[in-house]
N, C-alpha and C positions, 0 to 999 in steps of 0.2 A: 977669753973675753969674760968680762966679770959680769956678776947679775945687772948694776948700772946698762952696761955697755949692751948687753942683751935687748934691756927692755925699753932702750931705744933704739935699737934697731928695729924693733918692733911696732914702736909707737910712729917711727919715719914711714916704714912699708903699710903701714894702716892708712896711715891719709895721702903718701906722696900720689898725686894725679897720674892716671896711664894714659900714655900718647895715644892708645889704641882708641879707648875710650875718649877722649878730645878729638881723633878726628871720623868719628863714628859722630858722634852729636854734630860735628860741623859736616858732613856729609847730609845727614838726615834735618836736621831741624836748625842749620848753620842761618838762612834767615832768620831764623826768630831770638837769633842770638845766644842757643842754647852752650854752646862751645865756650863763649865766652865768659857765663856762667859758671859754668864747670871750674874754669881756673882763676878764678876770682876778681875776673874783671867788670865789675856788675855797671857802671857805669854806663860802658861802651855798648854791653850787652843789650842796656834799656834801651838806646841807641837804634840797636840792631832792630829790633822789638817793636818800636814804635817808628822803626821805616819800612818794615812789614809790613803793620797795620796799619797804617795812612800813608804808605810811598804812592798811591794810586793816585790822591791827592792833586798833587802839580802837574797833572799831565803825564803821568807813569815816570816821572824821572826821578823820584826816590826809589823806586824797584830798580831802575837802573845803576843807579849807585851804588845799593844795596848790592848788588850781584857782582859789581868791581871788585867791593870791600869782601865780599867771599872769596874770590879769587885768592885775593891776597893773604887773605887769612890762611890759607893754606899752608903758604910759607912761613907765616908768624908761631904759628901752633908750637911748633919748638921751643922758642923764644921763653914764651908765654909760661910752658909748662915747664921751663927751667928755671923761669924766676918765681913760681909757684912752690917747684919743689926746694927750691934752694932755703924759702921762707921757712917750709917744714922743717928744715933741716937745722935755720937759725933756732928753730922753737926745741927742737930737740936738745941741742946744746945748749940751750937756755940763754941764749942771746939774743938781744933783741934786735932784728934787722933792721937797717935802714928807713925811714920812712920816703917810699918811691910812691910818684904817681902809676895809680894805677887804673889808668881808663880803660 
């Protein structure tokens, strides 16, 4: 492997996101959207965030939603951190990824 090829492999293992760490944040602080943070979905995350803090609101039926969409997060966290790392990895080869919605 030549020096290039080294120091990006380098440069991928520095930023690529760990599943461990994504479902450690969605475990712990996954209301407040911190998981989604993590893998760059800021969006969705404020989302999260702000149905934490005013899901009380309507009658408690944004905490109930809110605790749906954890659920399911569960399953997406994969997803999520593949199309995260896969961006690292366009960035390391120096190409520039697709431009995807990313809520």
């Amino acid at each position: 492997m030549d020096n290039d090829g080294v120091r990006a492999q380098l440069y991928y293992d520095a930023h690529k996101k760990s599943q461990g760490a994504a479902y450690l944040l969605w475990f712990f602080l996954g209301g407040l959207g911190a998981h989604r943070f993590y893998v760059g979905r800021v969006g969705t995350g404020i989302v999260q965030l702000l149905l934490c803090l005013f899901g009380w609101l309507p009658l408690f039926a944004g905490w109930f939603a809110l605790s749906i969409w954890w659920i399911v997060d569960a399953f997406l966290i994969p997803d999520m951190l593949r199309q995260a790392n896969m961006e690292v990895a366009d960035q390391v080869m120096g190409q520039s990824s697709p431009m995807r919605p990313r809520f």
